[in-house]
DRENSE-857853 format. One line per field, with one value per residue (C-alpha): residue in three letters; chain; x, y, z. Coordinates in steps of 0.05 Angstrom, whole numbers, plus 5000, padded with zeros to 4 digits. Each point is the difference from the previous one (the first is absolute). Layout:
# residues N
res = [ALA_...]
chain = [A_...]
px = [X_...]
py = [Y_...]
pz = [Z_...]
# end
This chain:
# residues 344
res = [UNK_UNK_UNK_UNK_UNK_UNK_UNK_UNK_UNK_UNK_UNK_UNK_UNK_UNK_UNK_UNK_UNK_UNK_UNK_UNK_UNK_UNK_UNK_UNK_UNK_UNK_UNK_UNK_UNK_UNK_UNK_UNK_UNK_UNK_UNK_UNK_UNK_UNK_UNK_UNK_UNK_UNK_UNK_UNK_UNK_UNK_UNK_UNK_UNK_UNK_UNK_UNK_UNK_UNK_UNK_UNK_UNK_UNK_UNK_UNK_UNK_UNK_UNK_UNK_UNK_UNK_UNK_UNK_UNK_UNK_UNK_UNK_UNK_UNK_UNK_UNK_UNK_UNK_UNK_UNK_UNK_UNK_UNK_UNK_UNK_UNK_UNK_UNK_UNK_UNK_UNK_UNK_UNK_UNK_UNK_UNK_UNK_UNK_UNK_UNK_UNK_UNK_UNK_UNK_UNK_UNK_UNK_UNK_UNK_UNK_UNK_UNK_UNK_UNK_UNK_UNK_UNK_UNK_UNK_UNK_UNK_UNK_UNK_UNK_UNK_UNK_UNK_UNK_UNK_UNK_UNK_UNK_UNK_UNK_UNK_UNK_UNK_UNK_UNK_UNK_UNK_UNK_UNK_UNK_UNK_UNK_UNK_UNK_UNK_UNK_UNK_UNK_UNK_UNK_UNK_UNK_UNK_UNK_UNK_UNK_UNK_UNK_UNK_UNK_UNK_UNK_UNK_UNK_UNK_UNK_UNK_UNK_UNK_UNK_UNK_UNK_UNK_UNK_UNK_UNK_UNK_UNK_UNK_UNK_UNK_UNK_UNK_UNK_UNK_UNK_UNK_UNK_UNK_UNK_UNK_UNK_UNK_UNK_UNK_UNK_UNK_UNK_UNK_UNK_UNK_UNK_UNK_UNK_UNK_UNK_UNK_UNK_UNK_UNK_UNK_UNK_UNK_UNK_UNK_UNK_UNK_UNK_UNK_UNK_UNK_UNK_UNK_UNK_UNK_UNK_UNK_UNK_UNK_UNK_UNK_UNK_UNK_UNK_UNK_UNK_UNK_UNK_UNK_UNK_UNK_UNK_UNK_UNK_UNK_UNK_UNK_UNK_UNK_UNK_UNK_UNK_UNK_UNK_UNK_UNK_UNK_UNK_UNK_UNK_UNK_UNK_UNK_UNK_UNK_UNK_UNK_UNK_UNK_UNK_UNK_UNK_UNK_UNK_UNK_UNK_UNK_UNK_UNK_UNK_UNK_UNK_UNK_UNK_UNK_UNK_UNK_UNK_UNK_UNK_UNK_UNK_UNK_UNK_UNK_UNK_UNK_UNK_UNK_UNK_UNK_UNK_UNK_UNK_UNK_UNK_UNK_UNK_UNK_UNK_UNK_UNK_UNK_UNK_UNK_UNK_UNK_UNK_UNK_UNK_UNK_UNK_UNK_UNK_UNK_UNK_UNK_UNK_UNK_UNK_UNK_UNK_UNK_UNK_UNK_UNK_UNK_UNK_UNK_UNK]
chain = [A_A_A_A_A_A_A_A_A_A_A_A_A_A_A_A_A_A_A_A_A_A_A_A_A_A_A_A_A_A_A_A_A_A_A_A_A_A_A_A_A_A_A_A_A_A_A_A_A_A_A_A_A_A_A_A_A_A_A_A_A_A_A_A_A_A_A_A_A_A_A_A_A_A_A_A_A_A_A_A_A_A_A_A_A_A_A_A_A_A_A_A_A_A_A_A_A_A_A_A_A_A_A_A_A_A_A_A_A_A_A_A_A_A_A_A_A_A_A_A_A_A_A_A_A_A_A_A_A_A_A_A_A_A_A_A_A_A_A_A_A_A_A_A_A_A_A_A_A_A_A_A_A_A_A_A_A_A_A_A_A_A_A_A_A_A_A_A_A_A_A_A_A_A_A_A_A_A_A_A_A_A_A_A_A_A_A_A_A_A_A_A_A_A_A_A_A_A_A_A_A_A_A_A_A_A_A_A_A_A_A_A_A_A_A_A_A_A_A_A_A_A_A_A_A_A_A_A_A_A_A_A_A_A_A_A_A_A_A_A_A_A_A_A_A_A_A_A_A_A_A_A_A_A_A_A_A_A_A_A_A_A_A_A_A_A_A_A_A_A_A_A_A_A_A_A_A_A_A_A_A_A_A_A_A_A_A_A_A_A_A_A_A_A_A_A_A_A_A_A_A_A_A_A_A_A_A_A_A_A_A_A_A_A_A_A_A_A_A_A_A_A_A_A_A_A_A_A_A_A_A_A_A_A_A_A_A_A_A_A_A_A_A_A]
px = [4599_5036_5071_5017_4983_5065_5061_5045_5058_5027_5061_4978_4996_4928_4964_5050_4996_4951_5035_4979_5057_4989_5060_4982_4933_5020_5052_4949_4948_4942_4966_5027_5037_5016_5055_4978_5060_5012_5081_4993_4979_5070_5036_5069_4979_4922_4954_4930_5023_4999_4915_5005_5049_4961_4943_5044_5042_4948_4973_5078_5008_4920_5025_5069_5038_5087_5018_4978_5010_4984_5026_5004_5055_5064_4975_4933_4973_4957_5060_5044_4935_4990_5070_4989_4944_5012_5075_4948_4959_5057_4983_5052_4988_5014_4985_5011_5026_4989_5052_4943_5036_5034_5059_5014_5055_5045_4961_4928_5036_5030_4968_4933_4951_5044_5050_4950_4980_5063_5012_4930_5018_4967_5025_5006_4987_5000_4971_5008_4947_4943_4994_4936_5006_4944_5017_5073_4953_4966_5067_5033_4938_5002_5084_4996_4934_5046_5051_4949_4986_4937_4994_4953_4999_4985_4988_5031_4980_4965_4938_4942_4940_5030_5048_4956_4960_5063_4977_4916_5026_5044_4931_4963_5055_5005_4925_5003_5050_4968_4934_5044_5022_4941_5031_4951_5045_4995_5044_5061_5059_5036_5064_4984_5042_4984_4927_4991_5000_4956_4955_4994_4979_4945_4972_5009_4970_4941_4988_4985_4961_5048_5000_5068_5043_5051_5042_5073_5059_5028_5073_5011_4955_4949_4937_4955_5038_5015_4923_4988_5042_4976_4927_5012_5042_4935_4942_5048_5006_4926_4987_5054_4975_4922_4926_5029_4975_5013_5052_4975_5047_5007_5039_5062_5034_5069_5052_5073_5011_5061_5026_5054_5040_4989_4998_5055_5027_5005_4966_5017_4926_5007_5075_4965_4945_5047_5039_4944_4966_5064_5014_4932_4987_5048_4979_5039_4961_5031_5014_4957_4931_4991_5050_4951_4941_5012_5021_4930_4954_5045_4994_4926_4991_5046_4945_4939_4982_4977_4964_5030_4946_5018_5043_5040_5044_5066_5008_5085_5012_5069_5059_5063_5050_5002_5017_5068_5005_4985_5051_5027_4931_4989_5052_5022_4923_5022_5057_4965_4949_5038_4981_4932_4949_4926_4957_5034]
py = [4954_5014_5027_4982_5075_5024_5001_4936_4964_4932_5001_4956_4917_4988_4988_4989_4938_5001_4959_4971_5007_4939_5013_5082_4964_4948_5060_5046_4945_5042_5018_4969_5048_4995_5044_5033_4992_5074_5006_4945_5044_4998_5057_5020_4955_5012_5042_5034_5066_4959_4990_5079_5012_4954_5051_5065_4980_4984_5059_5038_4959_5016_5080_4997_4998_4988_5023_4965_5037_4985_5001_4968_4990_4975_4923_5010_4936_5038_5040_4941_4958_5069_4997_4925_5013_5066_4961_4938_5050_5045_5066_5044_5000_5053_4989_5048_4962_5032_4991_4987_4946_5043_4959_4962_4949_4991_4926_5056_5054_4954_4923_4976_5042_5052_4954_4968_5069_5010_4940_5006_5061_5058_5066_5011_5072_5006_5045_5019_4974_5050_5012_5019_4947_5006_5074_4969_4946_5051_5055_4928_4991_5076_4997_4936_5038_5063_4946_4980_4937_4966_4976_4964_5009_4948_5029_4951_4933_5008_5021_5031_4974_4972_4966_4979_4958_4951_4977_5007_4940_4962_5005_4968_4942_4983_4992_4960_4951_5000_4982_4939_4979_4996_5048_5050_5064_5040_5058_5014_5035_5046_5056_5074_5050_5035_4972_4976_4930_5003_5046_4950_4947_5034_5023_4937_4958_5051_4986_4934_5012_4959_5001_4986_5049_5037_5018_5055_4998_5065_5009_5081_5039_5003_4970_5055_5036_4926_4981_5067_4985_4929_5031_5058_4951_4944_5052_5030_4928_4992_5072_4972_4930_5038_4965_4976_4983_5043_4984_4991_5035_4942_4961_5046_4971_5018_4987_5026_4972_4964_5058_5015_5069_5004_4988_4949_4998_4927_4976_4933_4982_5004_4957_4938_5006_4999_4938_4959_5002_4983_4943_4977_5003_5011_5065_5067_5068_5068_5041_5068_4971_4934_4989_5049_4976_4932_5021_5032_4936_4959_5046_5000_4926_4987_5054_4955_5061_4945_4941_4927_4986_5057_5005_5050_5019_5046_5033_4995_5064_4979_5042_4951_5040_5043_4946_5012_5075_4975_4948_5032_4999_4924_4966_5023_4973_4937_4988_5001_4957_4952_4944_5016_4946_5049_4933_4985]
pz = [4766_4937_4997_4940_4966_5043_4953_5027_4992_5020_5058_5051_5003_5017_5037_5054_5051_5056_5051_5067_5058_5042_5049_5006_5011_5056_5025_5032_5014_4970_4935_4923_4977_4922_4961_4928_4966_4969_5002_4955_4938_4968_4967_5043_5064_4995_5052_4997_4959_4930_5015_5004_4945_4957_4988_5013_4948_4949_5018_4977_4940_4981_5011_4955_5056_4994_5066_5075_5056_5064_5084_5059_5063_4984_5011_4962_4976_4949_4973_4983_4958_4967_4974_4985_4963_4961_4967_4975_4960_4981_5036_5031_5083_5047_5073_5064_5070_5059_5061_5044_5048_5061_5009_4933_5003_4936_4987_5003_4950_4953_5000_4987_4960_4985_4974_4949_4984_4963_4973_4965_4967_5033_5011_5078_5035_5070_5049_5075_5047_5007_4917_4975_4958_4958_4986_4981_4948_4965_4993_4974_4956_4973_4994_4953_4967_4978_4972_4963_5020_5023_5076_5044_5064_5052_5069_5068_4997_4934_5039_4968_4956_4947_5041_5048_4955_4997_5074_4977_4951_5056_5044_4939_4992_5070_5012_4940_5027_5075_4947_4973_5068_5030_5059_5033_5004_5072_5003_4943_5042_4958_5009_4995_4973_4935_5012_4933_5012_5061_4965_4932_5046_5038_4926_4974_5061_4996_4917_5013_5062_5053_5070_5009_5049_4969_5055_4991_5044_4991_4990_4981_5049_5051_4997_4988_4940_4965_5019_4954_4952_4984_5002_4962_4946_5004_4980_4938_4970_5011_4956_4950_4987_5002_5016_5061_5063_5072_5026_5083_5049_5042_4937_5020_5048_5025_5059_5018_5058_4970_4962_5044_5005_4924_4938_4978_5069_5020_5064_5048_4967_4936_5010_5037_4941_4944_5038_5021_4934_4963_5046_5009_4930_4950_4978_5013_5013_4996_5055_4988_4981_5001_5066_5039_4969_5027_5059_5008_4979_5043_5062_4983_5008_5055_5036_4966_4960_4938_5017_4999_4942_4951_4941_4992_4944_4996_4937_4997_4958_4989_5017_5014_4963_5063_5049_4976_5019_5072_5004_5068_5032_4974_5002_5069_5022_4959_5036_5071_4980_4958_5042_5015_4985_4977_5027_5062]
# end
């Protein structure tokens, strides 16, 4: 499969490492698990949006566009590498935070994305939780229209076809480099939000006819509506990219068991994931996707949901700007555990 007929533009350092985590590994006595590499794409800290916002914007320059616009809650990931990269091509950036968070901290409200977010140049709005915020995207989109200037609008996450096809690519390049490796992929354990980057891999996988799992953790709402959503997201990028094949029901899989009271809310999961990973092996996860997501797969093996023979690999979507709008949460866990040995 061909993408290269989609306007595109280069943001991201790829591909990005496909790593083994031996410790992880030795950890939770069970499966390989391996780590694809994806908050290492660069621009302002890295994360998955730049696959996305490498064909959306293409997509705004190939339509005149002078004006990004786009939403997301106050610690959005995808808002703050929107920002990024609308100031490296020079367009004007408006994005929409939504107070989301029921008890925000002054670290949550002012730290983190949201810091970055201004410092990158972008015009902040916010909004009370419960916004329709894709009603407040398009009035935003006609307001700057009647000013006469010429927005794009990117809906939450940067989640629909054209974004989508950011992640169809990612499934390419990682198959590529399992190819290389000589590793027999199993399942690939992914967060779920937006449902963009779950719903690229299961297209992609599919394109190249791979029986490898794709398997969601959500982390914004129940399993049913987020199974939808990724479903619903999977067979429009399918339509978009055309000639494709179906898409089998069974390739959607999603869980939110370790989803907590919420979106963004932090759970005692999600805090030993993020500290066992970064003591076990270096690497430092976020604490609203990839925190939970982790959680999940490591819940999941504890319970020998994978076999000691597979391979498994977590797709890290980025995200560490907003460890430091849970400092409180984190560092008090940090404290208690300060001493704590993960392989004793």
């Amino acid at each position: 499969m061909n993408l290269d007929r989609f306007p595109r533009i280069n943001l991201c350092h790829a591909p990005t490492p496909l790593e083994f985590m031996p410790r992880l590994t030795q950890h939770l006595g069970g499966p390989q698990i391996w780590i694809k590499r994806d908050d290492c794409t660069g621009m302002a800290l890295g994360g998955n949006k730049a696959r996305k916002l490498e064909f959306l914007l293409g997509d705004a320059l190939q339509q005149g566009a002078d004006h990004v616009v786009t939403l997301g809650a106050l610690q959005s990931n995808h808002v703050r590498q929107t920002a990024a990269a609308a100031a490296r091509l020079g367009l004007a950036c408006t994005v929409l935070l939504e107070h989301r968070h029921p008890n925000p901290d002054s670290d949550y409200l002012h730290n983190g994305n949201v810091l970055l977010d201004g410092l990158l140049g972008a015009e902040i709005v916010y909004r009370p939780g419960g916004t329709d915020m894709a009603a407040a995207l398009m009035l935003m989109g006609d307001q700057l229209r009647a000013k006469g200037r010429r927005p794009y609008l990117i809906p939450s996450g940067g989640s629909n076809p054209v974004g989508t096809l950011g992640y169809v690519k990612v499934a390419q390049e990682l198959l590529q480099q399992a190819q290389e490796k000589s590793l027999r992929l199993d399942h690939i354990v992914v967060a779920s939000g937006s449902a963009g980057t779950q719903a690229g891999l299961v297209v992609g996988v599919a394109a190249q006819a791979s029986k490898v799992a794709v398997q969601g953790f959500a982390v914004s709402q129940a399993a049913h509506l987020q199974h939808a959503r990724v479903a619903a997201l999977a067979l429009a990028t399918a339509q978009w990219i055309g000639d494709f094949p179906e898409i089998p029901p069974e390739a959607i899989r999603v869980n939110a068991d370790y989803l907590g009271q919420g979106y963004s809310i932090p759970t005692p999961a999600m805090v030993e994931a993020v500290h066992q990973v970064a003591r076990l092996e270096g690497i430092l996860l976020d604490p609203v996707y990839t925190g939970k997501a982790m959680a999940g797969l490591m819940d999941w093996v504890r319970h020998g949901r994978y076999r000691s023979d597979e391979n498994i690999v977590f797709i890290h979507t980025g995200g560490q700007a907003g460890l430091f709008g849970f400092c409180n949460t984190l560092s008090h866990s940090s404290r208690k555990a300060v001493n704590a040995n993960p392989l004793d």
